[in-house]
N, C-alpha and C positions, 0 to 999 in steps of 0.2 A: 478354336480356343474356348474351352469350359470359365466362363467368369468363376465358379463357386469351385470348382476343380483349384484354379488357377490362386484365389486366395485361401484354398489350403494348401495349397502346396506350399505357398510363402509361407505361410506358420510354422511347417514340418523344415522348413531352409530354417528359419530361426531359431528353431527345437536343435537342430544341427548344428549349424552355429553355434548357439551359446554353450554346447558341448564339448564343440573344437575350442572356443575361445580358453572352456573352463580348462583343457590340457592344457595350453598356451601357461594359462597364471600359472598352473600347479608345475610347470617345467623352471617356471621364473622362480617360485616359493623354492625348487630345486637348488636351481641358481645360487638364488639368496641366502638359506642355510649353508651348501659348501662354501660358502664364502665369508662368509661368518666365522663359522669354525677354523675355518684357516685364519682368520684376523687373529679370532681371540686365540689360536694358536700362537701365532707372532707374537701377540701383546704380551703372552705368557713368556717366553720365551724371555722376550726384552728385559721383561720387571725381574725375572733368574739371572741375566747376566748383570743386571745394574745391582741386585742384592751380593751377588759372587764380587763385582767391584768395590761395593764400599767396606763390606765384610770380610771380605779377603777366605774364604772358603768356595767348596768345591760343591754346588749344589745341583745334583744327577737330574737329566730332564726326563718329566714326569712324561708314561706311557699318554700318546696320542688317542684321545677317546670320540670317536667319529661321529657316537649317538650323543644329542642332548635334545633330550625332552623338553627342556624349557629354554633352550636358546630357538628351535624348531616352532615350538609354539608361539614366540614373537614373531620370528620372520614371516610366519605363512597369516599371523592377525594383523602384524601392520604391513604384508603384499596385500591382502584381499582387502583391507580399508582404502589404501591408498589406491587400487585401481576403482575399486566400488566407487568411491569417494567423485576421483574423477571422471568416471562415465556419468555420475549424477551428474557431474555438472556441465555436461556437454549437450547428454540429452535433456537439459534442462533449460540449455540455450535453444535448441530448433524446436522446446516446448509448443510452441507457436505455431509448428507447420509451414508448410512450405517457403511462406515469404519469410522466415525467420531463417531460412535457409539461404534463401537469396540474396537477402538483405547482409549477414554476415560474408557474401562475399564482394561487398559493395555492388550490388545489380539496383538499379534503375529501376521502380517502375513506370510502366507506360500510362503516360497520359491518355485515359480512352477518345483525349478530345484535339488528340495528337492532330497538325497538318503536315504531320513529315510521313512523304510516299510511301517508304519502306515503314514506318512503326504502323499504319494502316494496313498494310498489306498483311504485315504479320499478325494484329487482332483480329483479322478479317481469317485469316487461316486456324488461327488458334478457336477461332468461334465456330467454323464449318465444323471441325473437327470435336469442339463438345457438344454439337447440337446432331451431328451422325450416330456418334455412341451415345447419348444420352449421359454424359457424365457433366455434374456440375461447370460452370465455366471457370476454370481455372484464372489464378491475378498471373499475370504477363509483367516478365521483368526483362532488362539487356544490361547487358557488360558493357559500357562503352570504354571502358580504357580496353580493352581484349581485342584486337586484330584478327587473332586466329578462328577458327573455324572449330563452333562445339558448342553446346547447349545440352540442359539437363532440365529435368522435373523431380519436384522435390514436393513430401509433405507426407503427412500421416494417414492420412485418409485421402477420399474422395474430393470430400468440402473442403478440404484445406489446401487443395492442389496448388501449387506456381509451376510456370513454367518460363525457363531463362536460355535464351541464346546469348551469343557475343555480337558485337560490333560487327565484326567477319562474315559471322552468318546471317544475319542480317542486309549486310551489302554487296557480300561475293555470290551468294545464290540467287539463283533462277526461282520462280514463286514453286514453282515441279522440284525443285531442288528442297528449297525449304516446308513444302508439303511433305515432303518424306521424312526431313528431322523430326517432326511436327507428331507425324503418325509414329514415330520411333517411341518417342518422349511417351505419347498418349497409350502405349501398350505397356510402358512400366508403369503409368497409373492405373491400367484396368489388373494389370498381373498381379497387384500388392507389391512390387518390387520395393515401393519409398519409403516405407517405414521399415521394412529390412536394411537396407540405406541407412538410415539416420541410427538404425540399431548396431551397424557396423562401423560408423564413424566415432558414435560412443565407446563403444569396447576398443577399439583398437587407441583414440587418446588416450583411454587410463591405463593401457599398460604401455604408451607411450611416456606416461609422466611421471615413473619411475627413471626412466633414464633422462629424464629433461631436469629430475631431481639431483642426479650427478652430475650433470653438466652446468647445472647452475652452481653448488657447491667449486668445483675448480674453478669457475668461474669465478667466484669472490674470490676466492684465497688468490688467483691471475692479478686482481683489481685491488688487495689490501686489504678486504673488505670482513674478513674474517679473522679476529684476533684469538691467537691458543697464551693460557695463562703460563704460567711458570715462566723461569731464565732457563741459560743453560742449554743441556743437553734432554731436560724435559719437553721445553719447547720445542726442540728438534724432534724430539718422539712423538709427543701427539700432532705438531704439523703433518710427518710421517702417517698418524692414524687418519685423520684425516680425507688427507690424498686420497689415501689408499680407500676408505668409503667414498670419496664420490667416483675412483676409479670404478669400483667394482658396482655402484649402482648406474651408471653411466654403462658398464660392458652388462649389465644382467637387464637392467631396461632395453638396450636396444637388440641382444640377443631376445626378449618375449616379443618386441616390435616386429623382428623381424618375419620370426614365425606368424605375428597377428596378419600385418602385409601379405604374406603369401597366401593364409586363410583369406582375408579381403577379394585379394585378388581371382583367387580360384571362384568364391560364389559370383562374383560380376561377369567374368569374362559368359560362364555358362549360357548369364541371360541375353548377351547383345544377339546372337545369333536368333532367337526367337524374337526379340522385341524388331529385329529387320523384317524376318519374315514377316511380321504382323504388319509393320508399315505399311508393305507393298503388298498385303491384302488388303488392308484401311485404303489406300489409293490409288491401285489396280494400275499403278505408275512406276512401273523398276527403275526406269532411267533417271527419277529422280532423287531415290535413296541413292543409287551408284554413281550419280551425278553426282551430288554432294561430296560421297567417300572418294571419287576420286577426287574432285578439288582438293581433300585435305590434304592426300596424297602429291599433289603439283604444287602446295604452296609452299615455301621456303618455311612458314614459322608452322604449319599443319593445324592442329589441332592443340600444340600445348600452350599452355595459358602462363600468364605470369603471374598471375595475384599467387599471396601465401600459403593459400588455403586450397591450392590446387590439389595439391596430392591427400590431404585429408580428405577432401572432399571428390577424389577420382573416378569412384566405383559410380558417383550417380551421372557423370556427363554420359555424350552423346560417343564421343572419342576419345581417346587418351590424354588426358590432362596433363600429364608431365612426361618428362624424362623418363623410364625406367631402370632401374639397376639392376644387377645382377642377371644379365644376359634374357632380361625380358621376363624375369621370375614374379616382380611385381606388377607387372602388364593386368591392368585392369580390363582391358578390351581385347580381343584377338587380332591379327595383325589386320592392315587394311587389304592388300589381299586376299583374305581368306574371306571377310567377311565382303569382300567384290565377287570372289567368284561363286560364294557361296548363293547370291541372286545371280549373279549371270557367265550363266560356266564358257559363255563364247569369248569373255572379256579379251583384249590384244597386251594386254598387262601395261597397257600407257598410262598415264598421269594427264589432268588437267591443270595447266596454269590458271588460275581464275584471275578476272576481270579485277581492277581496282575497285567499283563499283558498277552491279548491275540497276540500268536506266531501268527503272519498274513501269515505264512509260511508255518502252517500248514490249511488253508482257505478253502475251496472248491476252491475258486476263484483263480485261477493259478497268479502267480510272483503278489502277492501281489493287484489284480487284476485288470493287467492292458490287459487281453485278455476275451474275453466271459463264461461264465460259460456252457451253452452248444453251439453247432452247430447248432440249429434249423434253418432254413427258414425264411425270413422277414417276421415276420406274420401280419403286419396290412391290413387292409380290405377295400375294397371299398367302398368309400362314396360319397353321393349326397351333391350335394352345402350346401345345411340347414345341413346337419350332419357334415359336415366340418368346418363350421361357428359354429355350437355347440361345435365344441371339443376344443377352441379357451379357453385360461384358466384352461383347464381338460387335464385327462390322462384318457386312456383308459388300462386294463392290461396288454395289449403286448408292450407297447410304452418303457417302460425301457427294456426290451429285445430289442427290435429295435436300442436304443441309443447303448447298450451295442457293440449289434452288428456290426451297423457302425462304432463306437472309433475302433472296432479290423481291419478294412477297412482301416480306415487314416493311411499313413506310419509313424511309428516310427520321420521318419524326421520333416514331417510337424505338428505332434505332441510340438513334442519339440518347432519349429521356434512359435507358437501358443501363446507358455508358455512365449518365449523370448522376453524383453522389446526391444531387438536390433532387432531381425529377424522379429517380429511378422509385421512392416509395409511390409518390404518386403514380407512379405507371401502373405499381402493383394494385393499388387502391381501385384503380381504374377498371381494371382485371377483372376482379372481385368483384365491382358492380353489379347488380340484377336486372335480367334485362326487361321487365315489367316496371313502367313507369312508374307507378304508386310506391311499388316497394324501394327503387332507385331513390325515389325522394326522401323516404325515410331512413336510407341510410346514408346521403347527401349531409341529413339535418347531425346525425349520428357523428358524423363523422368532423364536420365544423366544429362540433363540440370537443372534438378529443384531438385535431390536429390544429386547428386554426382558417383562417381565410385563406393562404396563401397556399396552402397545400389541396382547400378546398377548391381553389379556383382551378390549380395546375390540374387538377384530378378531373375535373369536370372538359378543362380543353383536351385532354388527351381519350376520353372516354370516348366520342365519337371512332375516332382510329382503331380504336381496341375493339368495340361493338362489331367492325368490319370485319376484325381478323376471323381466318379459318379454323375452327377448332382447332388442327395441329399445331400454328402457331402462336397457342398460347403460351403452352411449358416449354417451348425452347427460350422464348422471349424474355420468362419468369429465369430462366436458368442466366442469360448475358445481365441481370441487375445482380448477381452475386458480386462481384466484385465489387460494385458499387456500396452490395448494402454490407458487405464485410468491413467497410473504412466508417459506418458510421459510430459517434463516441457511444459510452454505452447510453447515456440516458435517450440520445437519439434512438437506439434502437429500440429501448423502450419503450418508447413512444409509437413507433413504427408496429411493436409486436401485438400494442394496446387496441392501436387503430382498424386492424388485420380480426382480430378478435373481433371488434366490435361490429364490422362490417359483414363477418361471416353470421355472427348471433343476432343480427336484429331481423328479429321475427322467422328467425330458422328459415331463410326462404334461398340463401343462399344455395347452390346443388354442392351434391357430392365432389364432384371434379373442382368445382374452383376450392370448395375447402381444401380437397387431395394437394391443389396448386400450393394453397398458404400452407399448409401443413411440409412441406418438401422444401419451401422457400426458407422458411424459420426454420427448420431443422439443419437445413445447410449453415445459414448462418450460425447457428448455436453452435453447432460442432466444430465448425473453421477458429470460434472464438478459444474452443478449448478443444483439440483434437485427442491429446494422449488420454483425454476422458472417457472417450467413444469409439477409440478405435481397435480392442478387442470383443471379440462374441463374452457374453455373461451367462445366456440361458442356451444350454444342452439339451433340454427335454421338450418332446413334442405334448406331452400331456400339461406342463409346465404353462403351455402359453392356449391352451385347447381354445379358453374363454376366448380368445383375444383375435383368434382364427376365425371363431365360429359367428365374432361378432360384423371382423372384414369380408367378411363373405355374405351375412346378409345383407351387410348394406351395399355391396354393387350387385346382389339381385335386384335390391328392393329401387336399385337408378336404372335396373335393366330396363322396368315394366310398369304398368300402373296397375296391372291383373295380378292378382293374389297369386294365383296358379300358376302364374309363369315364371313370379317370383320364387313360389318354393322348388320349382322344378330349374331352378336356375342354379339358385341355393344345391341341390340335390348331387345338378351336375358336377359340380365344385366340391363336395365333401366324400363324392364316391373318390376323388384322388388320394385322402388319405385314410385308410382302411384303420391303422393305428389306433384315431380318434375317432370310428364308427359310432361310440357309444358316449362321445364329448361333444356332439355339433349337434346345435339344432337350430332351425332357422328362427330369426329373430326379428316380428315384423316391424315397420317404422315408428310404431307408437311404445317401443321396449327401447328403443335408446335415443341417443344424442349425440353432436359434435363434439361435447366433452368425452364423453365415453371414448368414441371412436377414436379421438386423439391421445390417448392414454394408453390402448388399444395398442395404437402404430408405434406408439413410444418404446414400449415393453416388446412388440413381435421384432423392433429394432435392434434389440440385443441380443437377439439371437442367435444361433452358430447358423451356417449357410446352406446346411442340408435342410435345415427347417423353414427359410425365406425359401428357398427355391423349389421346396414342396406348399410349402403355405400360396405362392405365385401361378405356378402352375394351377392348383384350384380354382385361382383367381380367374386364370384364364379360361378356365373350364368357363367359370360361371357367367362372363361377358360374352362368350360365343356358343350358348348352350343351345342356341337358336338357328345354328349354323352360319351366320352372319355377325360379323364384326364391323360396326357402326364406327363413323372417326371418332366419335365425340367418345364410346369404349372403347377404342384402343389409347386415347389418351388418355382417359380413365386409368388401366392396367399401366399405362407407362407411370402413371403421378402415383399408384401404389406401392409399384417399382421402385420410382424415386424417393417415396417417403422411410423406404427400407433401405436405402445407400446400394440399390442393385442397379443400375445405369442400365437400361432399355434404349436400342437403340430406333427409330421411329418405325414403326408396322404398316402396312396397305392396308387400308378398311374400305367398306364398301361408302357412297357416295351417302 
């Protein structure tokens, strides 16, 4: 799977979509004028025989005129306000991103300081898996009124991921089992599936709420609640008008519903077959995605859910959320069948009953699995720049054994301070420290001053831990405080972005990579705060961003080397990739800029369309292996540039 492939293609489904959508309205605007026309036909009609009553003459009914230009032009301004109207305001509500997603359908989140087996087991899965790909750590939510068997990811972006199972899945699966929901879920967040999601859930409410407009109208007049003026036989006419509009927007609304439905359904179903296959490359475990799909298949209640928001919200589960009608025409998934034998064409076509709840204690996976399942080797493998740039959105099959791996590396402590909305800044604080005792001290005194003693102190006990860890495990470590530092109020995190600043600038001693850390860290969080801000490309031109290229590239020559010459020959390798801006790059030595620059720099190349990150990246990696050797400490380097560009790198082999 092409990560930059994979989020264009979502855009071009979208471009699609809202083209299908726009037939949908302009069949309803259809709709809605012949039905009009016939009203005011009747209404004419009516006020002709009440005049031929009171007058007592013989008044000839006037030729039927099928065109009106101005009865046309109201219907088709108040269809396209009143659907516009209400996608505003649906996609106004999941404004928020994914936990706004979740949260509207009453999901739970998870306490990260949770003691219940299974919510461990499953932050413990949810973490392998964003520390394998490289994608931000998503907030962990559950259904616990949902019994059945089914989970979704939802969110705009990257930074704003959730991810939600039920009560069911949760207790009915094997950890292999729920590895594979896991890995399902985590390929519609690398494919851009979620924001096509929430742009589907949009469009199809507002031209839902045209006919929830007619339904509500008979609704009153059913309950009293609408009084028509006049006595008489006037009364009885406009009661008649009436009716008759919410009939007809009641049958023209759910006639564009139904059409929206089937368009919903047809883009969903497309993707579950590739977000499987993707699983069971992320986990190199088939029996535990078909595990799963068959349980759903052996349960009595399966996969559909009872909340109300089921079927709105269909296209993003794991499984089929409701009921379908219309002999499976609104089937947001494909049958479970197809996508069983679709991983394992040996299948005997039998069903699993699943267990009331699986003992997570009796697992393979030791204490609930929060240590590695075996002791292997780091086994990932040496790659050349282009193949490291390829794996940017992908997993390879040893990368969740790698994560697994490493989480058994991170101490216990700094685990926890990760999870914690209190520790987790100090963790980062910690981070960030210099590992030159003179300099540490002055950013000790720096930092007293701009957080307090209490955050001074935590920073100070947690620093030894951190000074231990392995280069690798620092950006995955920075990536499990997302969550944490997403909950904090804003002036907290002001505080938080203040102190992060001040640690990286006192006395510029801070390096490239922990900057790259706090740089990826705060942009994650900025962006979870406001996703629909950040989550299209802005800059189309590679000449547009040349400066800003030429500036990222000098300075991971200039952390390659301390030799002038190996810097610009480092520089050299990285600008020969893009031939475009041969006549825009030029190397920039450390005494032409700064951390402000650079971070203005990442800001700007951040907005960019994806053929120019993953050529501006690719140079990058030119220039950290121009030597033939990729050090760990650059390749986490090229991963935190990665990640300060919203491109998820999943972890590399570097030499010792």
């Amino acid at each position: 799977m092409d990560f930059f492939e994979a989020q264009d293609r979502a855009r071009r489904r979208t471009k699609r979509l809202v083209f299908l959508f726009a037939l949908a309205v302009l069949g309803t605007i259809a709709a809605g004028y012949v039905a009009a026309i016939f009203l005011l036909g009747q209404t004419g009609a009516a006020a002709r025989r009440g005049r031929q009553a009171q007058y007592d003459y013989y008044e000839p009914p006037a030729a039927q005129s099928w065109w009106n230009p101005q009865v046309f032009a109201g219907v088709a301004l108040g269809t396209v306000a009143i659907v516009g109207l209400a996608s505003l305001f649906k996609w106004a509500q999941f404004r928020g991103g994914g936990s706004a997603v979740a949260e509207s359908v009453g999901a739970r989140r998870v306490d990260p300081h949770t003691t219940q087996l299974h919510e461990r087991r499953l932050l413990n899965v949810v973490e392998e898996m964003a520390i394998a790909s490289g994608v931000p750590m998503p907030a962990v939510y559950i259904m616990d009124d949902e019994p059945a068997l089914n989970a979704f990811a939802a969110g705009l972006t990257t930074s704003d991921a959730a991810v939600c199972v039920t009560r069911g899945t949760l207790e009915k699966l094997t950890r292999d089992e729920l590895q594979g929901v896991i890995g399902h879920e985590f390929s519609h967040i690398l494919n851009g599936d979620m924001r096509l999601n929430v742009k589907l859930t949009a469009i199809v409410f507002g031209i839902l709420v045209i006919g929830l407009l007619g339904r509500g109208i008979l609704q009153s007049l059913g309950r009293g609640r609408v009084r028509v003026g006049g006595g008489g036989k006037n009364k009885g006419g406009g009661l008649a008008v009436i009716i008759a509009i919410g009939l007809a927007l009641l049958l023209i609304g759910y006639i564009g519903y139904f059409f929206g439905r089937l368009i919903q359904a047809a883009v969903s179903r497309q993707r579950e077959f590739l977000a499987d296959a993707s699983a069971v490359q992320f986990t190199r475990n088939p029996l535990g995605l078909t595990g799963a799909l068959k349980k759903i298949g052996g349960l009595a209640l399966g996969s559909s859910l009872d909340n109300s928001h089921a079927a709105e919200l269909g296209h993003f589960f794991f499984a089929q959320g409701f009921r379908s009608m219309f002999g499976g025409l609104w089937a947001t998934h494909p049958p479970l069948e197809e996508r069983i034998r679709a991983v394992d064409a040996q299948w005997d076509g039998k069903f699993i009953e699943p267990p009331e709840v699986v003992d997570v204690r009796r697992e393979s996976f030791s204490d609930a699995g929060l240590a590695p399942r075996r002791p292997a080797p780091l086994p990932l493998q040496p790659l050349a720049p282009a193949a490291a740039v390829a794996l940017i959105g992908n997993l390879e099959t040893n990368h969740v054994d790698y994560a697994q791996q490493l989480l058994a590396r991170v101490p216990p402590q700094l685990r926890d301070a990760a999870r914690s909305a209190t520790d987790a800044p100090a963790l980062v604080y910690a981070l960030l420290l210099d590992a030159d005792p003179a300099h540490r001290d002055r950013q000790f005194a720096a930092l007293g001053s701009t957080t307090g003693a209490d955050a001074l102190q935590r920073t100070r006990e947690l620093f030894g831990a951190t000074a231990a860890l392995p280069p690798e495990a620092r950006l995955p470590l920075v990536s499990l405080t997302l969550p944490a530092l997403r909950n904090l109020p804003a002036t907290a995190l002001d505080a938080f972005t203040r102190a992060c600043d001040t640690l990286i600038m006192t006395d510029g001693e801070v390096s490239v990579f922990e900057f790259m850390i706090q740089k990826a860290l705060i942009r994650h969080v900025v962006v979870a705060r406001q996703p629909q801000q950040h989550a299209n490309p802005q800059i189309f031109s590679f000449q547009a961003v040349a400066a800003e290229i030429a500036l990222i590239l000098s300075v991971l020559a200039s952390a390659s080397s301390d030799d002038a010459d190996v810097q610009s020959a480092a520089f050299a390798a990285g600008a020969a990739q893009l031939p475009l801006l041969a006549n825009h790059l030029a190397f920039q030595s450390g005494e032409s800029w700064d951390f402000h620059l650079l971070d203005a720099a990442l800001d700007k190349l951040a907005s960019a369309s994806g053929p120019i990150k993953q050529r501006a990246l690719l140079a990058a990696a030119h220039v950290v292996s121009h030597d033939g050797v990729i050090l760990a400490a650059e390749a986490e380097l090229l991963r935190a540039v990665a990640d300060t560009l919203d491109c998820p790198m999943p972890p590399l082999q570097a030499a010792a």
